[in-house]
C-alpha distance (Angstrom), angle and dihedral (degrees) to the residues before:
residue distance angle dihedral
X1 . . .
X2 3.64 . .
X3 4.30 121.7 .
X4 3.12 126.9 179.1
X5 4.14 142.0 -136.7
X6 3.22 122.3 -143.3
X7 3.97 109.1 -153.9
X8 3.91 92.8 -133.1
X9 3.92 119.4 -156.0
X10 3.85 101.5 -21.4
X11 3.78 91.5 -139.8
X12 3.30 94.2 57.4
X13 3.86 134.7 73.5
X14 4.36 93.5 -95.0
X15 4.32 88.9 105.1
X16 3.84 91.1 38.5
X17 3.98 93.3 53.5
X18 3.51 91.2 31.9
X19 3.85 95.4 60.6
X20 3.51 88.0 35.4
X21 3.83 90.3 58.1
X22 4.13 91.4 41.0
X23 4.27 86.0 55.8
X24 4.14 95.2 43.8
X25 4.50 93.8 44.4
X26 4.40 80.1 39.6
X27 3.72 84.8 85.0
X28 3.72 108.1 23.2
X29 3.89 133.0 118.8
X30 4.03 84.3 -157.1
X31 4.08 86.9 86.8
X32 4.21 105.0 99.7
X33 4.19 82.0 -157.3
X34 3.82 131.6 1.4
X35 4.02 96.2 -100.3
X36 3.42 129.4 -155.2
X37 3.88 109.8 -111.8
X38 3.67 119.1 -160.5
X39 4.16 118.7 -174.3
X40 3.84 114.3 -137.0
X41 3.85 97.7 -146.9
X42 3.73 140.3 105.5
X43 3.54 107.8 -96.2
X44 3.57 108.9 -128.3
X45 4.02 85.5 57.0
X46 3.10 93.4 54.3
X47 3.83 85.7 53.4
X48 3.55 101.5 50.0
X49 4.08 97.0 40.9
X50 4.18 81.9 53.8
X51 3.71 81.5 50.7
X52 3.43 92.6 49.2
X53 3.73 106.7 51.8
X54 4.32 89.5 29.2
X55 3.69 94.1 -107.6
X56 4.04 110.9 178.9
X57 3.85 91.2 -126.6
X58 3.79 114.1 151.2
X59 4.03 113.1 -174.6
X60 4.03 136.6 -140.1
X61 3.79 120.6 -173.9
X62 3.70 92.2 -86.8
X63 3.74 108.9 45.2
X64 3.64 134.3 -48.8
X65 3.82 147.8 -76.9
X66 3.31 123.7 -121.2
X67 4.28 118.0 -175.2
X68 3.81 90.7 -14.0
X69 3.46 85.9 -54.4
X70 4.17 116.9 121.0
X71 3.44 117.1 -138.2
X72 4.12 126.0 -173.3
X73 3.80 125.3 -135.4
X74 3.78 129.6 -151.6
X75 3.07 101.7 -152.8
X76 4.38 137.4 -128.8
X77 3.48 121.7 -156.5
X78 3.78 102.8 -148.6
X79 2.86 109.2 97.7
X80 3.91 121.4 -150.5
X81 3.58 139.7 -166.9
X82 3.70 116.0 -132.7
X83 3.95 119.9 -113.4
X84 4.09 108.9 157.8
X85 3.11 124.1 -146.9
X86 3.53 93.5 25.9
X87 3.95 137.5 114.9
X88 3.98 103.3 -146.7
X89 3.55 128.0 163.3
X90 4.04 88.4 -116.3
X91 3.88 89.3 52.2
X92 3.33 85.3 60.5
X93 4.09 107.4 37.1
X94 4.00 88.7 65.0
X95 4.18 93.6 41.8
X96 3.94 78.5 59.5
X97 3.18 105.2 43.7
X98 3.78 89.1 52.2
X99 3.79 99.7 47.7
X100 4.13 75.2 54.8
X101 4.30 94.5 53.5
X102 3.54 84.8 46.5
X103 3.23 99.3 48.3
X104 3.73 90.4 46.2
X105 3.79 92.2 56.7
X106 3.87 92.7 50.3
X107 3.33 90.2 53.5
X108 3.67 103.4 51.2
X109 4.26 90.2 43.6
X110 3.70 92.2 -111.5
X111 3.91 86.5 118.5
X112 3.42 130.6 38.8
X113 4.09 107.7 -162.0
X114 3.83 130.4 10.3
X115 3.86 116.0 -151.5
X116 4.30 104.2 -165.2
X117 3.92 125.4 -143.5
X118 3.73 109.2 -138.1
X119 3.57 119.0 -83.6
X120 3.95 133.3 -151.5
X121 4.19 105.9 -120.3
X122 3.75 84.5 -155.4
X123 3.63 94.2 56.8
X124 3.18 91.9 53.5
X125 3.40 103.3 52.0
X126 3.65 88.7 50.3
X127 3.84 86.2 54.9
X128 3.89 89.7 57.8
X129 3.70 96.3 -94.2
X130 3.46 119.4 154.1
X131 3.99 110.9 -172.1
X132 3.68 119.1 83.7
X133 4.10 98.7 -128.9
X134 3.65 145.5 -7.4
X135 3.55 93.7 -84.8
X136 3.69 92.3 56.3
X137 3.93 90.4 55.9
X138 3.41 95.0 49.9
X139 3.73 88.7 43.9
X140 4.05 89.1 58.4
X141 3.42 100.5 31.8
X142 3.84 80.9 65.2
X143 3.25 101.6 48.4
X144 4.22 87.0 -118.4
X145 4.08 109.7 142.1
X146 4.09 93.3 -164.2
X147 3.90 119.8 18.0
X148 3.46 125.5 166.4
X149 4.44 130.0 -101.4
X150 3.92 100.2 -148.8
X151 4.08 117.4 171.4
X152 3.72 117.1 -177.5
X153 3.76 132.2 -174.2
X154 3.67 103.5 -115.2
X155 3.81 139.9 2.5
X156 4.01 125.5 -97.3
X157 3.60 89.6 -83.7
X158 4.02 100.7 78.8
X159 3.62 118.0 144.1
X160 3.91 105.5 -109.0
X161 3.70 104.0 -101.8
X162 3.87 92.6 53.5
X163 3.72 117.4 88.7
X164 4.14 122.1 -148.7
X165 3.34 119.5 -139.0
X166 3.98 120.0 -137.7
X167 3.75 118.8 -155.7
X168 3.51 118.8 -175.7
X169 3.78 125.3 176.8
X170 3.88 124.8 -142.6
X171 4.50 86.7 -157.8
X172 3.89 117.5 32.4
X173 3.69 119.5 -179.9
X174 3.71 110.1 11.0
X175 3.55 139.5 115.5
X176 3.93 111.8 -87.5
X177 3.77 89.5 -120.8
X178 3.72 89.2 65.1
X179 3.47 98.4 55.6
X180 3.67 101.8 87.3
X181 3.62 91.4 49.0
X182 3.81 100.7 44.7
X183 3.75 90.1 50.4
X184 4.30 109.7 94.6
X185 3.70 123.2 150.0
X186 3.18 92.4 -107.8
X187 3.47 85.8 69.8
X188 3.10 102.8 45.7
X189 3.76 90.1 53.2
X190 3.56 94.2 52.4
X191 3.48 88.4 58.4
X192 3.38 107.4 51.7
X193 3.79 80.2 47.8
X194 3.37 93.8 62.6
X195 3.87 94.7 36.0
X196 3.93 95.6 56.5
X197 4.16 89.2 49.4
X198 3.59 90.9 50.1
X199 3.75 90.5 51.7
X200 3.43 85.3 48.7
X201 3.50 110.6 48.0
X202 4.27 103.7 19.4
X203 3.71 92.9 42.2
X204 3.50 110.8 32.4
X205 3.65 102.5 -125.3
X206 3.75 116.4 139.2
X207 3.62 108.7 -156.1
X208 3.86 106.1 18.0
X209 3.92 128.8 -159.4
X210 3.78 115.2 -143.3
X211 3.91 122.3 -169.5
X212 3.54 121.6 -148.9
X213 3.69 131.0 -134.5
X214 3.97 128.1 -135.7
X215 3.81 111.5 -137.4
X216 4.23 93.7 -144.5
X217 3.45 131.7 67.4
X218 4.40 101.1 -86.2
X219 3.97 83.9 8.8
X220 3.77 91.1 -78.3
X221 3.53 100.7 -50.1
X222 3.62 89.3 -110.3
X223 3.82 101.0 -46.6
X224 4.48 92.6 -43.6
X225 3.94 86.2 94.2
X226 3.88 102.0 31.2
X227 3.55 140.7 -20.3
X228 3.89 98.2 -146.6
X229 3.48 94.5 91.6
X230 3.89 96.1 56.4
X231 3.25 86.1 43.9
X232 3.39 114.7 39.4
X233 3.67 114.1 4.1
X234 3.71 100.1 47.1
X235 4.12 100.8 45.6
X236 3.76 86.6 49.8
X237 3.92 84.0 54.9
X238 3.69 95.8 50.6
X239 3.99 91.3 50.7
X240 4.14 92.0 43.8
X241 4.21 84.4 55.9
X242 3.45 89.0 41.6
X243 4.30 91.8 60.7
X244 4.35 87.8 43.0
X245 4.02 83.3 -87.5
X246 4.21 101.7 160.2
X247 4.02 89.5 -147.9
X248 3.86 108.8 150.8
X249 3.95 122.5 180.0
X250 3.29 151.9 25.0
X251 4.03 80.1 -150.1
X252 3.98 123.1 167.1
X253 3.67 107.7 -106.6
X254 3.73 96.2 -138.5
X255 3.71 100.0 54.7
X256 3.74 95.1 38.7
X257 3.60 88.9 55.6
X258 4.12 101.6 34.6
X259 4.38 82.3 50.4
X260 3.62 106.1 51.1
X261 4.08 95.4 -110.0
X262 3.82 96.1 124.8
X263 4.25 82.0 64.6
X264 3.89 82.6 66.6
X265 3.93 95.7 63.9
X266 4.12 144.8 65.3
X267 4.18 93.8 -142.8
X268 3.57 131.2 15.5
X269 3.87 110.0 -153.6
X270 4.12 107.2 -150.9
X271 3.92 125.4 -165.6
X272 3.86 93.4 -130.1
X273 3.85 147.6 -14.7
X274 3.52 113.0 -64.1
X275 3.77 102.6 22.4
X276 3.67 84.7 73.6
X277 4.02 107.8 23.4
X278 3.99 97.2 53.6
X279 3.47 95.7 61.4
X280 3.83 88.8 33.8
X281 4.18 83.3 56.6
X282 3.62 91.2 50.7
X283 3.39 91.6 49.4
X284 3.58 101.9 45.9
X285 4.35 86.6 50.4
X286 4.08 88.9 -148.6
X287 3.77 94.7 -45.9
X288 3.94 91.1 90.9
X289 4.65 119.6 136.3
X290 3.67 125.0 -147.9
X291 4.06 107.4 -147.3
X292 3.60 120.7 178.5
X293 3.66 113.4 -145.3
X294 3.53 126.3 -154.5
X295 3.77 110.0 41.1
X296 3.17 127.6 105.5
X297 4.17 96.6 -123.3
X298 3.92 119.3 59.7
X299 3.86 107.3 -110.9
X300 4.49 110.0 167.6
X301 4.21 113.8 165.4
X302 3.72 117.7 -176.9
X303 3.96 121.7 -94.4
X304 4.32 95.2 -97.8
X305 3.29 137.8 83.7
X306 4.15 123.8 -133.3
X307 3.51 93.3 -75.7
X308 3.56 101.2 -150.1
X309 3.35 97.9 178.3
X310 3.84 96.8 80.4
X311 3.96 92.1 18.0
X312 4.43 110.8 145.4
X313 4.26 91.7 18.7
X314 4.09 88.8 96.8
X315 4.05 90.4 -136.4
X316 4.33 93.5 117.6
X317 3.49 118.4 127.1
X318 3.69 120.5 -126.6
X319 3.01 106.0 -164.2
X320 4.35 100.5 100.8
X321 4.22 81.1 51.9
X322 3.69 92.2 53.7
X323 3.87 97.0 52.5
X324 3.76 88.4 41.0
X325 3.79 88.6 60.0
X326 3.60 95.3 44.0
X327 3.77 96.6 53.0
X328 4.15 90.4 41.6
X329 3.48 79.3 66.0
X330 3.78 100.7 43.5
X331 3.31 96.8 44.0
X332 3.63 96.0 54.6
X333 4.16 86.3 49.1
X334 4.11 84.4 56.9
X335 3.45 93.9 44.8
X336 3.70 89.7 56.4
X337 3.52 96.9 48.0
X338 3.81 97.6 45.7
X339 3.95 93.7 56.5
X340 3.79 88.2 39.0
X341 4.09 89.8 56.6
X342 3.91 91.6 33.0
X343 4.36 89.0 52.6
X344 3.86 84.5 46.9
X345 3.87 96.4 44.8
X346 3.78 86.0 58.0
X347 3.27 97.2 44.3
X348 3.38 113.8 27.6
């Protein structure tokens, strides 16, 4: 199995937590296989941010070692001089260009999972981007029109009396004004659609339950707070039942968070970004996984942004990058498994 790295913004803290991560999985049993890990950077970056933060990295002609452990690069070719803490249109030329090897790789099968290092939207945009996130690129280098942002609190590898939580969102990265108007049932449908496959096939879980979100404050209050859950939250919920959808709700997303009911469910669908990722963040305690649902590659990041603010002073926590590793790779193992039992199921 090969996964990928993507460096992230290099003036962030993607390479620090990424090499942390590499070091603290180096000697784990929490690995299902030993995978081949290949680093989407250019290499003399890679070589002066290990400088930087007094990494033990020791190089070969085709990638690096890291512990005694060898590690393969794929290799950019801008190449990019480090200024942390900084969004700069070079900062965000190379995280483009290796979202775009990765991508490449995917596509063609020579990879089979791509874990991304946090990028800076603005440096992106000021490298001529013009998506609004990772997910989006992914989304349109796939040709998919509507996937799905899911962030969980841990990776497949939870000890058995722990209990992830599974956020999905039915709008990602638009303003909150917009919410309202972007929400339809067909939406809403799709999603769930694309929630209870994921469930399915990414996580193993045979006949998933999926809580639904109201948009309003007490879920409209039966039309006196809001009308979009009468009319477009709960007809999308009648047709998801309809196709053997498990979609339960329309429950208020403070009380089913402040009471404990979200520990009763596989998914949680939310109505948009932060109503369901801050208590999914708080949650998770810094160990949260971004997994987009929907494609047809594997693509998880972990739950943080760049982080700028304390980029180059070696004090990140690793922890989000080492579960988003871990369930690149388990993910990918489900996947494999699912279409292997779906192939024989037709044709037995």
């Amino acid at each position: 199995m090969t996964i990928l790295i993507t460096c992230g913004d290099p003036n962030g803290i993607g390479l620090e937590v990424c090499i942390k991560a590499l070091l603290q999985l180096s000697s784990s049993p929490a690995y299902i296989a030993d995978p081949d890990i290949k680093l989407v950077v250019h290499p003399k970056v890679l070589h002066a941010y290990a400088q930087a933060l007094q990494f033990p990295l020791s190089y070969t002609s085709w990638g690096f070692r890291l512990c005694g452990k060898s590690y393969e690069l794929l290799p950019c070719t801008h190449e990019h001089t480090l200024e942390f803490g900084k969004a700069t249109e070079s900062s965000g030329a190379l995280a483009l260009e290796a979202l775009s090897r990765a991508a490449d790789e995917l596509l063609c099968r020579r990879a089979d999972a791509v874990c991304t290092m946090p990028v800076s939207k603005y440096a992106l945009y000021r490298a001529g981007a013009s998506f609004s996130g990772q997910t989006e690129f992914f989304a349109e280098r796939c040709g998919v029109a509507s996937p799905l942002m899911i962030l969980t609190t841990s990776s497949a590898q939870l000890q058995a009396e722990c209990i992830p939580v599974r956020v999905g969102l039915a709008t990602i990265h638009i303003p909150l004004k917009s919410v309202a108007q972007a929400l339809t049932p067909q939406l809403i449908l799709e999603r769930l659609r694309i929630f209870s496959t994921a469930l399915q096939q990414d996580f193993a879980i045979t006949t998933p339950r999926i809580a639904v979100l109201g948009l309003n404050p007490h879920a409209g209050e039966h039309g006196a707070l809001g009308t979009e859950e009468q009319e477009c939250i709960e007809p999308a919920l009648r047709a998801a039942r309809e196709q053997g959808i498990q979609a339960e709700g329309i429950f208020p997303a403070d009380g089913f968070f402040a009471y404990g009911a979200y520990r009763c469910f596989d998914g949680i669908l939310a109505m948009y970004h932060d109503q369901g990722l801050i208590p999914l963040k708080l949650l998770a305690g810094g160990s949260g996984v971004n997994i987009t649902a929907g494609l047809p590659i594997v693509r998880t990041s972990p739950d943080h942004g760049t982080a700028f603010s304390i980029a180059g002073q070696g004090i990140a926590d690793a922890r989000s990058t080492v579960e988003a590793i871990l369930l690149a790779q388990a993910v990918a193992l489900n996947r494999v498994h699912y279409h292997r039992n779906a192939a024989h199921a037709a044709h037995p």
